[in-house]
Structure formats: structure tokens, C-alpha cells
N, CA, C and O atoms as CSV, one atom per row, in Angstrom:
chain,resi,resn,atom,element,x,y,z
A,1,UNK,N,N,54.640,83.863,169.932
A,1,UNK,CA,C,56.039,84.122,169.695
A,1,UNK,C,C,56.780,82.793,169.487
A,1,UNK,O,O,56.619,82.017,170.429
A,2,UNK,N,N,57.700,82.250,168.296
A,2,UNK,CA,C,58.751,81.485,168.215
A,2,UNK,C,C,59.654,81.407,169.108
A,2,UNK,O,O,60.340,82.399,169.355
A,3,UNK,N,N,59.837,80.233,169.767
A,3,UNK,CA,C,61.065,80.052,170.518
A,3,UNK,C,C,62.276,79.561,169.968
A,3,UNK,O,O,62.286,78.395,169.574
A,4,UNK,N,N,63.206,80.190,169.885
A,4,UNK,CA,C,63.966,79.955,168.822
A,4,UNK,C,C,64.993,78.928,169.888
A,4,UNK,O,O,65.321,79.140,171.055
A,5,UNK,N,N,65.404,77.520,168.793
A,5,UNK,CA,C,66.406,76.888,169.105
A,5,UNK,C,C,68.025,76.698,168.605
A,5,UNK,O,O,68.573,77.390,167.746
A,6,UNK,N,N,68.534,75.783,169.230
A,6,UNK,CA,C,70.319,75.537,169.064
A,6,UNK,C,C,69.826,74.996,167.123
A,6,UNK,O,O,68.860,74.481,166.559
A,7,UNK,N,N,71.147,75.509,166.756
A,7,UNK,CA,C,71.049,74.998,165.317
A,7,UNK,C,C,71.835,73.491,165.355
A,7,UNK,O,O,71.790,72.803,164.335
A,8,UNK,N,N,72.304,73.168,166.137
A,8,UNK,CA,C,73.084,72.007,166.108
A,8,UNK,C,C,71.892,70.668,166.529
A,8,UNK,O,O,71.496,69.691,165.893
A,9,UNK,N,N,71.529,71.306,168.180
A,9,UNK,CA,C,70.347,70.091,168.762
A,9,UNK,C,C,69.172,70.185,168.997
A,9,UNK,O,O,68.476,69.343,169.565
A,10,UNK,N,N,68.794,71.381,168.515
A,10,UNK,CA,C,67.758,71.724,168.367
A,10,UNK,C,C,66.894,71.932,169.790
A,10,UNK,O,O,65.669,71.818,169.820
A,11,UNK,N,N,67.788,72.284,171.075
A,11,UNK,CA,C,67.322,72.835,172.088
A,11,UNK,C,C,66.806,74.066,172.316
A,11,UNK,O,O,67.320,75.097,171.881
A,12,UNK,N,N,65.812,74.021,172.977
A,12,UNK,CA,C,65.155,75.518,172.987
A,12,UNK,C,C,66.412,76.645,173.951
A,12,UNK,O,O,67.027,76.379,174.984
A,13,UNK,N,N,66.426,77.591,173.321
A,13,UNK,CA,C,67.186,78.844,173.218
A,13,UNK,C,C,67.089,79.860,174.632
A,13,UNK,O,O,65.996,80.423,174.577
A,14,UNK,N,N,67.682,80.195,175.603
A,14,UNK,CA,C,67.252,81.163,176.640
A,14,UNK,C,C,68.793,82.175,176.849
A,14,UNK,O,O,69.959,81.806,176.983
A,15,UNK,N,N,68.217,83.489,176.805
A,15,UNK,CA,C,69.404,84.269,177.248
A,15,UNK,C,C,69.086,85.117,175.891
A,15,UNK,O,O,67.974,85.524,175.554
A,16,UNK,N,N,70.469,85.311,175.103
A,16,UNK,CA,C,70.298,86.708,174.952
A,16,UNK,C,C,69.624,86.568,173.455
A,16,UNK,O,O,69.464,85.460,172.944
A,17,UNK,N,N,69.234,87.824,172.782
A,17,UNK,CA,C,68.122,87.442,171.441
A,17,UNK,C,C,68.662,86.863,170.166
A,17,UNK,O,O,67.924,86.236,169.406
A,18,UNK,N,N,70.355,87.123,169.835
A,18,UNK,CA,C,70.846,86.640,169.003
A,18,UNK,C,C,71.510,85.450,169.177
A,18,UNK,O,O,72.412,85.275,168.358
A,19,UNK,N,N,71.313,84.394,170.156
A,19,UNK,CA,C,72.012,83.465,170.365
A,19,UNK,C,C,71.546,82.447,169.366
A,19,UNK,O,O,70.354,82.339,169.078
A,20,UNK,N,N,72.591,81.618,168.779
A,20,UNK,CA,C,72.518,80.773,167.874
A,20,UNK,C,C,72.534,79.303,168.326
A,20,UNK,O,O,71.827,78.559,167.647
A,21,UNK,N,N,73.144,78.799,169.250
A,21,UNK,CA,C,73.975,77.931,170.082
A,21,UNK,C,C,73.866,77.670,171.635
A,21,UNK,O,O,74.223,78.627,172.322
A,22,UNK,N,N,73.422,76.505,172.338
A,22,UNK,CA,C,73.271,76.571,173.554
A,22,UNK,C,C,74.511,76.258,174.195
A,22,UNK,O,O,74.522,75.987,175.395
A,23,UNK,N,N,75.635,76.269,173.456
A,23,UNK,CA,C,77.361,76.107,174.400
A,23,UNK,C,C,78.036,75.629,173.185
A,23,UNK,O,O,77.580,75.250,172.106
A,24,UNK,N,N,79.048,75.723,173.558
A,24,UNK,CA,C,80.705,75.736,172.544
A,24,UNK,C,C,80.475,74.613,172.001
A,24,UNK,O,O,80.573,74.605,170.774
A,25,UNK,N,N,80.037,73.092,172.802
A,25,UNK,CA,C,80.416,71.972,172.059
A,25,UNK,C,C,78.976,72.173,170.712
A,25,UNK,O,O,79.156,71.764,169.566
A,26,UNK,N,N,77.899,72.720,171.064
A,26,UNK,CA,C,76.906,72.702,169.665
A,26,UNK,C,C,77.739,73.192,168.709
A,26,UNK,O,O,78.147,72.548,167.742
A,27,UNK,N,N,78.035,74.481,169.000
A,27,UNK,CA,C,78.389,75.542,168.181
A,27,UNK,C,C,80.009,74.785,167.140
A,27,UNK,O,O,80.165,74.764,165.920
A,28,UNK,N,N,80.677,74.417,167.927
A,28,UNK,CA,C,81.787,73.161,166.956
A,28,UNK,C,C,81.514,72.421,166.734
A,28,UNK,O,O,82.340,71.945,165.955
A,29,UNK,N,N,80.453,71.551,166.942
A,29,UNK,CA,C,80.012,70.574,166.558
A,29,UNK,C,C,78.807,70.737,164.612
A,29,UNK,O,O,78.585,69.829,163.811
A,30,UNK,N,N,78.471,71.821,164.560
A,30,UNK,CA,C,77.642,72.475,164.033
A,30,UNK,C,C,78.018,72.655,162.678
A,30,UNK,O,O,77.362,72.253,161.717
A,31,UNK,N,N,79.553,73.533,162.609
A,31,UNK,CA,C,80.402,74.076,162.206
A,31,UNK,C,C,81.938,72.826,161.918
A,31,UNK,O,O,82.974,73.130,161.327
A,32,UNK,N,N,81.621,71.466,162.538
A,32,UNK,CA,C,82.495,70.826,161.798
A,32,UNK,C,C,81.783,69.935,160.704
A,32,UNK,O,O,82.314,69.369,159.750
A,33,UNK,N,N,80.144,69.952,161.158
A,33,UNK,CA,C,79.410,68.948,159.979
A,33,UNK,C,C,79.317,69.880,158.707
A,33,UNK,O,O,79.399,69.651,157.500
A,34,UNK,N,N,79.166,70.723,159.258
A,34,UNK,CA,C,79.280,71.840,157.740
A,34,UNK,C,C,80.244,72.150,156.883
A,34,UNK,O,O,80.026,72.376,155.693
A,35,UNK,N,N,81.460,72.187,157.460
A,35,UNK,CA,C,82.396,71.835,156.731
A,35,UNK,C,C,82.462,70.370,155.945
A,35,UNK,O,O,82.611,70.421,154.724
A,36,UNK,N,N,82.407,69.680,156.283
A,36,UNK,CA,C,82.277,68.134,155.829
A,36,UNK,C,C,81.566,68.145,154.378
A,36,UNK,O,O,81.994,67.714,153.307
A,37,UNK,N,N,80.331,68.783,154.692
A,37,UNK,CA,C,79.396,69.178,153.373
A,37,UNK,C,C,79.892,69.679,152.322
A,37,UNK,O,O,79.501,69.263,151.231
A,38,UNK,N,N,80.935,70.760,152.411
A,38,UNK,CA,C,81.483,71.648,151.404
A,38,UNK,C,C,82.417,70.598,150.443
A,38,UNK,O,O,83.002,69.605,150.876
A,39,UNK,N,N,82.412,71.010,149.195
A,39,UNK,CA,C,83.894,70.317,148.619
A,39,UNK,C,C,85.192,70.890,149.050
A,39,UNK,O,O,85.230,72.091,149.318
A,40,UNK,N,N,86.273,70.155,149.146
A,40,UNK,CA,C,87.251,70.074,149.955
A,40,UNK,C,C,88.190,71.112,149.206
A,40,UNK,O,O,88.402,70.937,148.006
A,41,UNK,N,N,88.570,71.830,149.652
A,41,UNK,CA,C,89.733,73.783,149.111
A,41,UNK,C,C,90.619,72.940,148.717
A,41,UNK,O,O,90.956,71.857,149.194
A,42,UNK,N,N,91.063,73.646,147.593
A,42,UNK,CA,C,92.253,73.385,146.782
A,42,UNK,C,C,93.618,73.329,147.290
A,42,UNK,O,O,94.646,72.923,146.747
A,43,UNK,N,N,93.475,73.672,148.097
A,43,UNK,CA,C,94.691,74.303,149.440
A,43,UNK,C,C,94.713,72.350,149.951
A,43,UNK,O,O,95.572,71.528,149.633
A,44,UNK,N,N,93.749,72.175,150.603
A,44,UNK,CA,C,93.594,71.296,151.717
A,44,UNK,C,C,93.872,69.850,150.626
A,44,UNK,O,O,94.442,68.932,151.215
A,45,UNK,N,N,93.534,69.574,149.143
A,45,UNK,CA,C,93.761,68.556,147.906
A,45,UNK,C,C,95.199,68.262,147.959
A,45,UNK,O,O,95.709,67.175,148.232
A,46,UNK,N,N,95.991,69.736,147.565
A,46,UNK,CA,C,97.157,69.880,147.471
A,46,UNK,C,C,98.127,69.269,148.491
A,46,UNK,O,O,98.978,68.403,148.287
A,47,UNK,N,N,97.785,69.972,149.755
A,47,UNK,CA,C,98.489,69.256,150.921
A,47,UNK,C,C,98.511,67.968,150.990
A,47,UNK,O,O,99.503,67.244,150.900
A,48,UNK,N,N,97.001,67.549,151.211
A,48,UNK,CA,C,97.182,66.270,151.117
A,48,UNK,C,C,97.802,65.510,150.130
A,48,UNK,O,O,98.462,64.543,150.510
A,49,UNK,N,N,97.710,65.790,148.739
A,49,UNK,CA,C,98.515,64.761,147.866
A,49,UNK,C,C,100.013,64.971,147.788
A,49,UNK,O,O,100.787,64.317,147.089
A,50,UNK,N,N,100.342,66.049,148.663
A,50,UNK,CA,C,101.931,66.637,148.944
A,50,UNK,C,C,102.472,65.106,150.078
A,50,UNK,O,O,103.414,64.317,149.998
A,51,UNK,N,N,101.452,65.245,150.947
A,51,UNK,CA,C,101.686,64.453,152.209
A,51,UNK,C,C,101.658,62.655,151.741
A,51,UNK,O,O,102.237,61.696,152.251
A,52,UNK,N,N,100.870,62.734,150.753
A,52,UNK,CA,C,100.338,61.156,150.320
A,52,UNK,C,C,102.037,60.953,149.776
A,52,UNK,O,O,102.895,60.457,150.505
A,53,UNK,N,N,102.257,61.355,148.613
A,53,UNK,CA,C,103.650,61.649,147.763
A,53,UNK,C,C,104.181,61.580,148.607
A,53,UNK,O,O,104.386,60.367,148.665
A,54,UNK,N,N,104.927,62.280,149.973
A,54,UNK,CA,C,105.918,62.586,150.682
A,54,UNK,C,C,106.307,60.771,151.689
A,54,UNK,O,O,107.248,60.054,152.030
A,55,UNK,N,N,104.833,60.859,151.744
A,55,UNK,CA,C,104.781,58.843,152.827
A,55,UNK,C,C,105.468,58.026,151.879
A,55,UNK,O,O,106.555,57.582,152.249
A,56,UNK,N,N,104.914,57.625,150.307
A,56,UNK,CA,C,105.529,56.791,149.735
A,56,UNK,C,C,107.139,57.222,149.198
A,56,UNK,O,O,108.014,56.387,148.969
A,57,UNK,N,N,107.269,58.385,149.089
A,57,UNK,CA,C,108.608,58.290,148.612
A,57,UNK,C,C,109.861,58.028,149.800
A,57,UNK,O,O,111.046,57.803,149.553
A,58,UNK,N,N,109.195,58.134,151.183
A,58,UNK,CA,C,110.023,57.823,152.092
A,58,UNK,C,C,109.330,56.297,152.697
A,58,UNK,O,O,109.695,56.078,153.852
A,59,UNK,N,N,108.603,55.457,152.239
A,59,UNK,CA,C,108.261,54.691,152.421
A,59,UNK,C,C,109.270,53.279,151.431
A,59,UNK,O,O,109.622,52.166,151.821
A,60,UNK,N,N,109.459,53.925,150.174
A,60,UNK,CA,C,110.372,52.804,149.282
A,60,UNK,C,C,111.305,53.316,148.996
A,60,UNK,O,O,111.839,52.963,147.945
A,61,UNK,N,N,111.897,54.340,149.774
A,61,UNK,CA,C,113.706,54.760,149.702
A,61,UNK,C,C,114.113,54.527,151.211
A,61,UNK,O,O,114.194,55.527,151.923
A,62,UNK,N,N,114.373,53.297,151.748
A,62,UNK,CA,C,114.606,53.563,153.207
A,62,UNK,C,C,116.228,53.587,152.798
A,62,UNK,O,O,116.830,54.224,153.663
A,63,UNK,N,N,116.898,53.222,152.020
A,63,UNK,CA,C,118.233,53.245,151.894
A,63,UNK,C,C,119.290,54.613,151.467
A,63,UNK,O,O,120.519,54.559,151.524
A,64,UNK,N,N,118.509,55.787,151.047
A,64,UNK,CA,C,118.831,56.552,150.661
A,64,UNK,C,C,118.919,56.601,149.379
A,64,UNK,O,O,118.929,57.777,149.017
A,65,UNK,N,N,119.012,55.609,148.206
A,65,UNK,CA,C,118.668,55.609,147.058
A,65,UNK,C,C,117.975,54.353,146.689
A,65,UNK,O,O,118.178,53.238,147.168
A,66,UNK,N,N,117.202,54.663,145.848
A,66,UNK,CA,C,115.977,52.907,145.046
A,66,UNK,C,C,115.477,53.569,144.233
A,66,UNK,O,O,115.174,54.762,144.283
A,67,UNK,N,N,115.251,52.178,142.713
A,67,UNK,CA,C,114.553,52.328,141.982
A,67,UNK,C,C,113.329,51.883,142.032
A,67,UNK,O,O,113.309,50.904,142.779
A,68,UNK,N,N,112.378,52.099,141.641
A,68,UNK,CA,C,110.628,51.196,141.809
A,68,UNK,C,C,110.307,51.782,140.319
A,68,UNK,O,O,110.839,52.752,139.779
A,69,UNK,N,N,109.143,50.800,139.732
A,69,UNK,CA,C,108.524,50.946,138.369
A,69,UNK,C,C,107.313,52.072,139.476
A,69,UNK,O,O,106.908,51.994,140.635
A,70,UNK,N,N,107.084,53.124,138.230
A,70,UNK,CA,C,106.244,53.707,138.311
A,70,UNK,C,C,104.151,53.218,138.453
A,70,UNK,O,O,103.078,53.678,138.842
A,71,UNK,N,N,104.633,52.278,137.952
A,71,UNK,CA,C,103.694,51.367,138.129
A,71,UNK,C,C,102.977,51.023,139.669
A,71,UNK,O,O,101.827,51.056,140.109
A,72,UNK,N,N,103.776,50.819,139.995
A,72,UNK,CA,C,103.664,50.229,141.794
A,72,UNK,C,C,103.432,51.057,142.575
A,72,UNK,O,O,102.571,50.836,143.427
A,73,UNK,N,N,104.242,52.500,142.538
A,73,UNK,CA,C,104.096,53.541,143.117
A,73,UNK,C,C,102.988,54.572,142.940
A,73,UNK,O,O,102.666,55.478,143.709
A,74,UNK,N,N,102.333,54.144,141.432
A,74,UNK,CA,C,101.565,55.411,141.454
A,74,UNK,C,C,100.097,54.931,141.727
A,74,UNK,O,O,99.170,55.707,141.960
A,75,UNK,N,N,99.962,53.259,141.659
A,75,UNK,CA,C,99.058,52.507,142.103
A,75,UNK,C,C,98.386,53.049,143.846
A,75,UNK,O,O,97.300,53.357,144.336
A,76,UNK,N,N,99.396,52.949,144.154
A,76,UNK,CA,C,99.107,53.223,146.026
A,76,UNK,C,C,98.349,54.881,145.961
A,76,UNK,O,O,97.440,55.142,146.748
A,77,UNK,N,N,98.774,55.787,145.078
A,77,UNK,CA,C,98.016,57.121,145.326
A,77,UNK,C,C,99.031,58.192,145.025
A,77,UNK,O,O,98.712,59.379,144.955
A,78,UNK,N,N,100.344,57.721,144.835
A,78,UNK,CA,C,101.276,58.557,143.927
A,78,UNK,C,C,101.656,59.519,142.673
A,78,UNK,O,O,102.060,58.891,141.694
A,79,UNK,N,N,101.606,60.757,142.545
A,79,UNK,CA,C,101.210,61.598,141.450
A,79,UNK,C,C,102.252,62.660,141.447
A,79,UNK,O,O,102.435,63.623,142.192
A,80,UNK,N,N,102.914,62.193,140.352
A,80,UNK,CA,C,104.449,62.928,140.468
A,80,UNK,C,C,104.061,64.534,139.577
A,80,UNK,O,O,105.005,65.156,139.089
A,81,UNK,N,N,102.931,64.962,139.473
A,81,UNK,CA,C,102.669,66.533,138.903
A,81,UNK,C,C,102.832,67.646,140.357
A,81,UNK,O,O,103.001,68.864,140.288
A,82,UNK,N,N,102.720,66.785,141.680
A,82,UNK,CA,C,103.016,67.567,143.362
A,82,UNK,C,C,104.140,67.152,143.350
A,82,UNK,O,O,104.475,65.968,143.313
A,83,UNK,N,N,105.026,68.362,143.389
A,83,UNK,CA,C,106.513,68.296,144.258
A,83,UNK,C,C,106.628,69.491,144.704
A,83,UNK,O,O,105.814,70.315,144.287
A,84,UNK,N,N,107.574,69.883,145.588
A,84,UNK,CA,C,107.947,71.331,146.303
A,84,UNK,C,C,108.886,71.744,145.597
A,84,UNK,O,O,108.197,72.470,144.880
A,85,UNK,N,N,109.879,71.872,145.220
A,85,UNK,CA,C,111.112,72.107,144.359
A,85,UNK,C,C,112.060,71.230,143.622
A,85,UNK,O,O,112.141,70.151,144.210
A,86,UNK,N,N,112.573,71.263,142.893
A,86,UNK,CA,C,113.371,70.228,142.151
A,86,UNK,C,C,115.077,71.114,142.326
A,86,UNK,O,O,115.471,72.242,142.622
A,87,UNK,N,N,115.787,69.544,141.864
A,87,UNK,CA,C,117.359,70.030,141.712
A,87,UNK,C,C,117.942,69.303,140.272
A,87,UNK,O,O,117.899,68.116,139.947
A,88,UNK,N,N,118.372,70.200,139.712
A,88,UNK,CA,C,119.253,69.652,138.609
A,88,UNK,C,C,120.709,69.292,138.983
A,88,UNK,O,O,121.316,69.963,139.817
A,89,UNK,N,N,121.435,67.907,138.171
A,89,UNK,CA,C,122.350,67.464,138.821
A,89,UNK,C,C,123.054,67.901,137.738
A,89,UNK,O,O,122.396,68.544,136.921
A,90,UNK,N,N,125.112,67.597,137.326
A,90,UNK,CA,C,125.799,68.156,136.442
A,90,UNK,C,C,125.517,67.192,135.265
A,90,UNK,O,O,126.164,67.201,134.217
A,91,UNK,N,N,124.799,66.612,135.459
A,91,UNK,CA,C,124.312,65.746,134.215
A,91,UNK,C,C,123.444,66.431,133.043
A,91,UNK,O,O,123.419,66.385,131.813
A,92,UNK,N,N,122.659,67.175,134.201
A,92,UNK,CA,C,121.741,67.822,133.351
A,92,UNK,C,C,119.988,67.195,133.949
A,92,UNK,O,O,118.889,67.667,133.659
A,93,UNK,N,N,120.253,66.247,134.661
A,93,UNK,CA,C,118.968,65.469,135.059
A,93,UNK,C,C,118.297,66.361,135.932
A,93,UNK,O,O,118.762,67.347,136.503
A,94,UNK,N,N,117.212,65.923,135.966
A,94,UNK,CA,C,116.317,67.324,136.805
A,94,UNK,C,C,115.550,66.479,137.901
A,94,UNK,O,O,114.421,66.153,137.533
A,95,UNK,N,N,115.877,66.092,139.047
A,95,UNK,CA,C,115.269,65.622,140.168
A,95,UNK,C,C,113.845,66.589,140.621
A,95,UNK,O,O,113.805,67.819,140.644
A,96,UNK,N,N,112.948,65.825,140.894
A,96,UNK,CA,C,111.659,66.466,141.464
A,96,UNK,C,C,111.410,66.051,143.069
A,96,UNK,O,O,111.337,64.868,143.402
A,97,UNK,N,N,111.274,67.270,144.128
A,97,UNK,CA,C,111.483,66.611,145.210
A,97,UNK,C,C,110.290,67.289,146.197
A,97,UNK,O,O,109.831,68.427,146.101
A,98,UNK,N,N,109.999,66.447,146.985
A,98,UNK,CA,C,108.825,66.219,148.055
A,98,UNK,C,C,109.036,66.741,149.100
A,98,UNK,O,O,108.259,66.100,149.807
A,99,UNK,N,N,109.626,67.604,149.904
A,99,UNK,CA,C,110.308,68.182,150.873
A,99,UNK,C,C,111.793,67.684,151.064
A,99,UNK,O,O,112.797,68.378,150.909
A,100,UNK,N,N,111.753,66.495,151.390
A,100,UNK,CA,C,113.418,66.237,151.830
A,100,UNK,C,C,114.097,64.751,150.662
A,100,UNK,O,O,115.187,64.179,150.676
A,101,UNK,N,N,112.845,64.557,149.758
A,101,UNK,CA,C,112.515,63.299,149.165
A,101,UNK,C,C,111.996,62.917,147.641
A,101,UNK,O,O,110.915,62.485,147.242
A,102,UNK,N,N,113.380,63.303,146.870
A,102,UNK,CA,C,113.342,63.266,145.650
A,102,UNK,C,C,113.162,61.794,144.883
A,102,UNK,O,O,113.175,60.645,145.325
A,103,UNK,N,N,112.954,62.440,143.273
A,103,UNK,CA,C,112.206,61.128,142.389
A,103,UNK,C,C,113.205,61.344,140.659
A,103,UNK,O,O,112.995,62.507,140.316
A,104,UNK,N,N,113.674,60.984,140.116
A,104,UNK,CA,C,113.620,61.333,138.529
A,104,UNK,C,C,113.187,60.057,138.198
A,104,UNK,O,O,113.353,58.955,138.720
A,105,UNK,N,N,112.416,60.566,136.920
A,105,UNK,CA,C,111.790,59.873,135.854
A,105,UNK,C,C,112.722,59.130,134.878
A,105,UNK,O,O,113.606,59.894,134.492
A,106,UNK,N,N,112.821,57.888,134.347
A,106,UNK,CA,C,113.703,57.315,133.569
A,106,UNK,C,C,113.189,56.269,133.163
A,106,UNK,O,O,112.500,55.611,133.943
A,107,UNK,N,N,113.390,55.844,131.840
A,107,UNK,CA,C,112.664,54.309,131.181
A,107,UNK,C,C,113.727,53.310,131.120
A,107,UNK,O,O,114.818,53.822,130.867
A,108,UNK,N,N,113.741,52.353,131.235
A,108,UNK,CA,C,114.262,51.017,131.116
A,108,UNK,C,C,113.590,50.203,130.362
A,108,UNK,O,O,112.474,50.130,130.876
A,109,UNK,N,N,113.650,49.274,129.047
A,109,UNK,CA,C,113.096,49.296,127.814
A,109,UNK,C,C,111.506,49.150,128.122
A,109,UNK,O,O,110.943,48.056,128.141
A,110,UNK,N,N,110.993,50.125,128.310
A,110,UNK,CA,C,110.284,50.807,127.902
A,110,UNK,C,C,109.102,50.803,129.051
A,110,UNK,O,O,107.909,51.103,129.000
A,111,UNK,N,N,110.277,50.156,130.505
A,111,UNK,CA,C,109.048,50.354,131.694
A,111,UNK,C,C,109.380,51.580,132.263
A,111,UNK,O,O,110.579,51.749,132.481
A,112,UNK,N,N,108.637,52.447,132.547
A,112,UNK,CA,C,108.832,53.309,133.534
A,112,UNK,C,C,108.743,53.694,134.858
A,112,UNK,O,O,107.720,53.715,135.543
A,113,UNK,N,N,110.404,54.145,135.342
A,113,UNK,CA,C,110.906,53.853,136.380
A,113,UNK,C,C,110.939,55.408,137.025
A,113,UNK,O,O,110.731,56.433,136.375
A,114,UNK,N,N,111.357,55.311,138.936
A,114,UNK,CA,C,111.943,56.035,139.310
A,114,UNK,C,C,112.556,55.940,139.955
A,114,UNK,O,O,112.330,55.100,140.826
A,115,UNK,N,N,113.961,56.841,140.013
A,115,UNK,CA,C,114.930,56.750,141.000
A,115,UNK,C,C,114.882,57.827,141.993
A,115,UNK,O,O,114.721,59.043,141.888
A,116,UNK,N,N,115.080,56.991,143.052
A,116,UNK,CA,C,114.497,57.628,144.383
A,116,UNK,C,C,115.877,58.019,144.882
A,116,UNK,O,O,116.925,57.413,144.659
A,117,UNK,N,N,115.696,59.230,145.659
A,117,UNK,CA,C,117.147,59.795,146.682
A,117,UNK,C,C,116.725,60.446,147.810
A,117,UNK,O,O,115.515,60.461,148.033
A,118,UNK,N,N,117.175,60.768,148.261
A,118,UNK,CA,C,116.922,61.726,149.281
A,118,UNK,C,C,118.042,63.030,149.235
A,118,UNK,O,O,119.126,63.053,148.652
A,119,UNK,N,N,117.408,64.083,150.041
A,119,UNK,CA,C,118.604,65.314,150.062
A,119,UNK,C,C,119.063,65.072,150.548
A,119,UNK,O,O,118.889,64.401,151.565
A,120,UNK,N,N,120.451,65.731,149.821
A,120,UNK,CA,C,122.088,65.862,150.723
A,120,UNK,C,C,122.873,67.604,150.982
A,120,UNK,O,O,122.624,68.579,150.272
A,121,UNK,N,N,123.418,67.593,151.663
A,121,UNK,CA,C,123.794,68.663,151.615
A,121,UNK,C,C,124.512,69.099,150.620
A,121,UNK,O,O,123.739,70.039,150.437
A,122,UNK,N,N,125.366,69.270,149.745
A,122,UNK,CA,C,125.890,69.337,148.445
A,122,UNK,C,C,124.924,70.005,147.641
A,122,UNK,O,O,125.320,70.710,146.713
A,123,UNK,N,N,123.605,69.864,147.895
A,123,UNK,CA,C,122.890,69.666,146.670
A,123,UNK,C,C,122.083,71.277,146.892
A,123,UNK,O,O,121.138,71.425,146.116
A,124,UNK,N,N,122.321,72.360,147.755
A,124,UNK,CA,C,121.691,73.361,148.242
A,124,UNK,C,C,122.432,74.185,146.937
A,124,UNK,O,O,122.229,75.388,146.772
């Protein structure tokens, strides 16, 4: 007869016939290397490049408004196609914003820039 062991440490198995696991820490431990293996959910990409976006745009607007060349910003890991909602102003300009931490797109001869803001209340 096979003695069947832990899939994690490969300890031999006692108790009941379907046991997989000789205690909780195998069994999470098991189940977090396996995850690791998988390619990473579209869900979990998203967030993160929501969260990456969200650090730098509150990272080079500490003033409540700044411009930076797109250049600099998108170098660090910045990718202005993730935003959560945008606001159009009476201009007509269409702000793209990161939770609390907006961006518009604009050229200056012929570098491309963004102007950074943050939300205000007005703007609901």
C-alpha cells in the first residue's frame, strides 16, 4: 500500500483518507507557490498599474497643480490608457483622473506635457 504524503513537504500522511496536507501552514504555503506560477489576472495588472499611476501622480503634484514632460513620468512606469473617471472643464478640456488625481495631455512646441491637479469640490 502507498503512503500517501503532504503535497507541500512531502511528509508522510496519517488520519483521515482524503487528507492532502499535514496542517494549515503546508496547505497555504502550497497554495501561495502556486499561485506565483500562474500568469498574473487581468484584474490584479489593472490594479496594480491603477496604483503605480495613482503614486506618481501624487508623487509630482505635491502643490495641487504641476506640469512634468511626459517623458519623465512615463519613464518611472506611468501609462496614462488607466484612469478611473475623467472631468471635462468649461473649456472643453477633458481631464483624466486616478482616483483623487488628475492629468491632461498638452504639447508645448512639440514636447509633451502634463498638467497635473488634483480634485476639488466644484468639480462633482
Amino acid at each position: 500500500m502507498k503512503i500517501k504524503t503532504c503535497l507541500a513537504c512531502e511528509k508522510p500522511l496519517s488520519g483521515r483518507s482524503d487528507k492532502r496536507f499535514c496542517d494549515l501552514h503546508c496547505k497555504s504555503t502550497y497554495h501561495y507557490k502556486r499561485g506565483l506560477e500562474r500568469a498574473p489576472r487581468f484584474y490584479n495588472q489593472v490594479d496594480n498599474q491603477l496604483k503605480t499611476n495613482r503614486r506618481l501622480l501624487k508623487h509630482y503634484n505635491r502643490a495641487g497643480k504641476a506640469i512634468i514632460r511626459a517623458s519623465v513620468i512615463k519613464a518611472e512606469g506611468f501609462n496614462p490608457n488607466f484612469f478611473t473617471h475623467y472631468w471635462k472643464n468649461k473649456k472643453g478640456d477633458v481631464y483624466l483622473f486616478v482616483y483623487e488625481y488628475g492629468f491632461f495631455k498638452k504639447s508645448d512646441n512639440d514636447i509633451e506635457k502634463y498638467v497635473l491637479i488634483q480634485w476639488q469640490e466644484y468639480m462633482n
